[in-house]
C-alpha atoms as one frame of an Amber mdcrd trajectory, in Angstrom:
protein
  10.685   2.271  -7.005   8.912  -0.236  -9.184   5.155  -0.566  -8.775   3.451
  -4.049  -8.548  -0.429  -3.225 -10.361  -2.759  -4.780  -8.116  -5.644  -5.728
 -10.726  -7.640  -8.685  -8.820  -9.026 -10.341  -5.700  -6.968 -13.325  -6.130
  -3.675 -11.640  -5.475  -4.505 -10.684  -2.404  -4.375 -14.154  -0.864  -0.749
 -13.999  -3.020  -0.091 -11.009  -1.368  -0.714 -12.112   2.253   1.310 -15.106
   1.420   4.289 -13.507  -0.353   3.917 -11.017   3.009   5.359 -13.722   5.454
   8.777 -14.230   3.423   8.778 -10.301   2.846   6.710  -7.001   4.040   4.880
  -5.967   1.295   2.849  -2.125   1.327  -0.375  -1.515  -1.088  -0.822   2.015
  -2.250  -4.208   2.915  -2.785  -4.889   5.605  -5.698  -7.361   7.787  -6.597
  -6.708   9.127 -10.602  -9.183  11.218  -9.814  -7.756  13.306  -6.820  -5.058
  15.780  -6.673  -4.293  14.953  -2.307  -3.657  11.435  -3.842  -1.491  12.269
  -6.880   0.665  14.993  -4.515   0.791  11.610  -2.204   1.826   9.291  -4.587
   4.288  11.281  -6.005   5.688  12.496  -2.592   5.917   8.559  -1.733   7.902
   7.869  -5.359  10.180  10.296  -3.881  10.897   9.534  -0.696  11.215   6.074
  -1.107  14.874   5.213  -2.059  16.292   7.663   0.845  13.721   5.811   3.320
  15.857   2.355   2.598  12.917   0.308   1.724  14.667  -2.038  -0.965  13.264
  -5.155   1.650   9.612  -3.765   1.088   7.391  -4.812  -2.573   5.166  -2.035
  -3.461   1.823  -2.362  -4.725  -0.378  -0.324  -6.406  -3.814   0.159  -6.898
  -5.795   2.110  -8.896  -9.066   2.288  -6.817 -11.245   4.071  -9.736 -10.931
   1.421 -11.908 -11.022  -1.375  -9.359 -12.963  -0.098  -6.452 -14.046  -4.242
  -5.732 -10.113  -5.109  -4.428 -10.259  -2.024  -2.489 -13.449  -2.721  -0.367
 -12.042  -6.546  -0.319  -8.277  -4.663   1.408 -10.791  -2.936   4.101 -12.282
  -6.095   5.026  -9.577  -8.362   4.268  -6.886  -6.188   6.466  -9.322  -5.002
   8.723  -8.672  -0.934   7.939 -11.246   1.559   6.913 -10.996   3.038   3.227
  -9.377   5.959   2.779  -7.657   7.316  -0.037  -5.098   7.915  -0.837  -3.738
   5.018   1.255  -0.965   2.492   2.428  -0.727  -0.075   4.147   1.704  -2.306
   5.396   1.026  -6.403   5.388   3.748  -8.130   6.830   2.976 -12.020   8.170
  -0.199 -11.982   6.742  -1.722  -8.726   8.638  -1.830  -5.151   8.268   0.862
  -4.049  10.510   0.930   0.366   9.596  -1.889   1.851   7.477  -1.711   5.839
   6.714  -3.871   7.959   4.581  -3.587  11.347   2.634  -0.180  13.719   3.506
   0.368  11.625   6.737   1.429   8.395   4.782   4.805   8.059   7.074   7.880
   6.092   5.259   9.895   6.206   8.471   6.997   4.154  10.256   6.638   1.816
   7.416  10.454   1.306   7.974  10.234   0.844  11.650   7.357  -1.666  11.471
   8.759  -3.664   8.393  12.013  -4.978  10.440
């Protein structure tokens, strides 16, 4: 799995784009919580046996750029939580999980 840092507003006009040729997911991360490091690292994990090679993964670090996280909520139309993903396929938030019920199988099933 090779993480995509999501650093700026801008790219998430990029990323809705880039989201209609192929689903993309944004992990949101809190350095500052072990529930979202246990996450992250149970995502890294899981990943290759969920067959998500079709899927670009984003990350972002939500302490040190709490702006593009509030901008996802409104942007995407999902509350904040974190740790959380979300999938944007077409444009639109299409699966969003938070905290130990992030759900690769779902992400798999709604990314076809």
């Amino acid at each position: 799995m090779q993480w995509h840092h999501l650093t700026s507003i801008d790219q998430l006009t990029q990323i809705k784009e880039e989201s209609k040729e192929q689903p993309v997911v944004i992990f949101k991360h809190s350095t500052h919580c072990s529930i979202s490091a246990t996450a992250k690292s149970r995502l890294e994990r899981q990943w290759a046996d969920a067959d998500l090679g079709q899927v670009k993964p984003y990350y972002l670090d939500l302490i040190a750029n709490r702006p593009i996280s509030n901008e996802i909520a409104q942007v995407f139309e999902v509350r904040h939580e974190s740790p959380q993903l979300l999938l944007i396929k077409d444009g639109q938030c299409h699966y969003h999980g938070s905290h130990l019920s992030i759900n690769l199988q779902e992400v798999k099933k709604r990314s076809v």
